[in-house]
C-alpha positions in Angstrom: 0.0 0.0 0.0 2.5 2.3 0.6 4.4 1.5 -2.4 1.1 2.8 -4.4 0.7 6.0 -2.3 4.4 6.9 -3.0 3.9 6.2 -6.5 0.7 8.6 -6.6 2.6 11.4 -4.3 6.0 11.1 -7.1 3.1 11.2 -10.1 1.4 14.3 -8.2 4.8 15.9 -7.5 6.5 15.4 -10.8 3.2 16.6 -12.4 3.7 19.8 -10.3 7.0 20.6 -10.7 6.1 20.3 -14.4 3.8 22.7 -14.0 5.4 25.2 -12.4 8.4 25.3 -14.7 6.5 25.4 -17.5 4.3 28.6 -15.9 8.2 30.2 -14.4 9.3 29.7 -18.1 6.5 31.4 -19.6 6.2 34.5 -17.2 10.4 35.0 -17.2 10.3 35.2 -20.8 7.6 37.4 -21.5 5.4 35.4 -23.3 2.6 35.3 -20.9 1.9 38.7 -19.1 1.9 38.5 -15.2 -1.3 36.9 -14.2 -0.9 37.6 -10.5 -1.2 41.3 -10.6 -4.7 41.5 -10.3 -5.3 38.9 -7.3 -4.3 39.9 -3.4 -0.8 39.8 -2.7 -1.4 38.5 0.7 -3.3 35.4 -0.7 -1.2 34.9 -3.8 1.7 34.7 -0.9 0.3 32.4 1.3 -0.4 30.5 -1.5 2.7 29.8 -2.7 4.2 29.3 0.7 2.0 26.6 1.2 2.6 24.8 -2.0 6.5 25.8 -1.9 6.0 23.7 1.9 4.1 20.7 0.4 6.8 20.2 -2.6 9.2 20.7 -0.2 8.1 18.1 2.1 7.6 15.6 -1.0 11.5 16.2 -1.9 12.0 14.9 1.6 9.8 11.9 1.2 11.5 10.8 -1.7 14.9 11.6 -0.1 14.3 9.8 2.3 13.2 6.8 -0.1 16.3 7.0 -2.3 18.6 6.1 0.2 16.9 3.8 2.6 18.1 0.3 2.8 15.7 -1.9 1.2 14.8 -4.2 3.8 12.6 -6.6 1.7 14.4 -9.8 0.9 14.2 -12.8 -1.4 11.6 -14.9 -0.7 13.2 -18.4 1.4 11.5 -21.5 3.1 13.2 -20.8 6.6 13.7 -24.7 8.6 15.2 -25.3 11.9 17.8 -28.3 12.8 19.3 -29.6 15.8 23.0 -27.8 14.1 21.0 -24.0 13.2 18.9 -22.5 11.1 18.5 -23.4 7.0 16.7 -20.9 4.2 16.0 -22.3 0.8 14.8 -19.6 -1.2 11.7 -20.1 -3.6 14.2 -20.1 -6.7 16.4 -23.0 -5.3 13.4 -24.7 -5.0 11.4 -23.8 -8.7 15.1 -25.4 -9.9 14.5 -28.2 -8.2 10.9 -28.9 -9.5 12.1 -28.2 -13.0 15.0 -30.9 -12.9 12.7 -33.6 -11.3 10.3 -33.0 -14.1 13.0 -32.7 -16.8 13.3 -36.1 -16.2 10.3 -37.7 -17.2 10.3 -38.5 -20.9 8.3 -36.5 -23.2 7.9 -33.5 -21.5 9.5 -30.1 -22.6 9.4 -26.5 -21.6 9.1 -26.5 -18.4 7.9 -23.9 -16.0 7.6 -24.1 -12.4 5.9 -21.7 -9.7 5.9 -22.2 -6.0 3.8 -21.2 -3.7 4.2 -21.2 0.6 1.2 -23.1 2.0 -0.3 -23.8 5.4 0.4 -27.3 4.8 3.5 -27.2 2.8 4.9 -26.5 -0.5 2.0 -25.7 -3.5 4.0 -26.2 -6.9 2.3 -25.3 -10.1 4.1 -27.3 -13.1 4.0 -25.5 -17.1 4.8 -28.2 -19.7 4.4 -29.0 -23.6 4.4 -32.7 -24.0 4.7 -34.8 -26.8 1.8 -35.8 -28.7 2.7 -39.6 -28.5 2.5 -40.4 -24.7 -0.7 -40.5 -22.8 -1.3 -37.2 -21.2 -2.9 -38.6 -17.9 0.2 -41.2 -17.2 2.6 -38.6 -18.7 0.9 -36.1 -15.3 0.9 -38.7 -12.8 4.5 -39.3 -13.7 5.4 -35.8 -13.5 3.7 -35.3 -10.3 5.1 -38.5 -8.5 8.8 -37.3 -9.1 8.8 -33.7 -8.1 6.9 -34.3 -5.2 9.2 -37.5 -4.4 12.4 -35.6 -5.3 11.7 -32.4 -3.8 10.8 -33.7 -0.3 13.6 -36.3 -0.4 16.0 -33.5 -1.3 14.9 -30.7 0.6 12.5 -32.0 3.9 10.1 -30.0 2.9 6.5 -31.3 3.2 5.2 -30.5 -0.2 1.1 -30.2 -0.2 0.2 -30.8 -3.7 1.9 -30.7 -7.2 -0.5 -29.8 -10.3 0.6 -29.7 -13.7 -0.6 -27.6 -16.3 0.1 -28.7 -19.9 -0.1 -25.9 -21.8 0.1 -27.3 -25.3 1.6 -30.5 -27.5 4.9 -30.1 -29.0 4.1 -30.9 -33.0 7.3 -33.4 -34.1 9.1 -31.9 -37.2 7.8 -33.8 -40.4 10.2 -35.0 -43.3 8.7 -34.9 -46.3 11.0 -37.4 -49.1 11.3 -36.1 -52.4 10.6 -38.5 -55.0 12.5 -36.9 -58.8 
């Protein structure tokens, strides 16, 4: 949320400054008459103190946002042993999936996306397979070995594994020239 708010406050702010350039341009030049002469001097003065004040305030902001530390890290499965703590970050893990199911025959590009469950690991599988295995078997397959390899390998508890098979792979044909 804040994220969003500082993008709306850098939108509004850039969006200003525009503005005002553009107007200190045109009255320093001459094209554009002054404009203020005819309004209060007090108001027109308060006016711009209190805009001069909110921009300056802004600048702060994103100061202050420019050189803060970023404190958000990469995403990691955090796991306690009897010898100290372990983190296994998400990709380590998406790697992991993807090489289990790379070996199942006739599957190709491979995708994997992990998500942190209550009850343990959710892993989405991507795949094109080849149009000569049986897509049902060719699933099972691919669901037995990354949730068998992935919890032997990491001691993770992994919930559920579903594959998604995006498409068949069409085999190249060879057409033979008869002359």
């Amino acid at each position: 949320m804040a994220k969003i708010l500082d993008r709306l406050l850098l939108f509004i702010y850039s969006l200003s400054i525009g503005v005002i350039c553009v107007f200190a341009i045109l009255l320093l030049s001459g094209v554009v008459p002054d404009p203020l002469s005819g309004f209060n001097p007090e108001i027109v003065l308060i006016t711009a103190i209190v805009v001069s004040v909110v921009l300056f305030l802004l600048s702060i902001r994103f100061f202050y946002i420019s050189i803060r530390r970023d404190r958000s890290h990469v995403p990691s499965i955090d796991q306690r042993t009897e010898y100290g703590d372990i983190q296994i970050s998400v990709e380590t893990i998406e790697n992991l999936c993807l090489k289990a199911a790379s070996k199942v025959r006739g599957v190709k590009d491979l995708k994997a996306r992990i998500r942190v469950g209550q009850s343990g690991l959710e892993i989405m599988i991507r795949a094109v397979v080849d149009g000569d295995v049986s897509i049902p078997t060719l699933t099972a397959e691919v669901q037995k070995q990354v949730h068998d390899y992935l919890q032997d390998t990491t001691g993770i508890p992994v919930a559920n594994v579903a594959v998604y098979i995006a498409n068949v792979a069409q085999s190249p044909s060879f057409k033979s020239r008869v002359e």
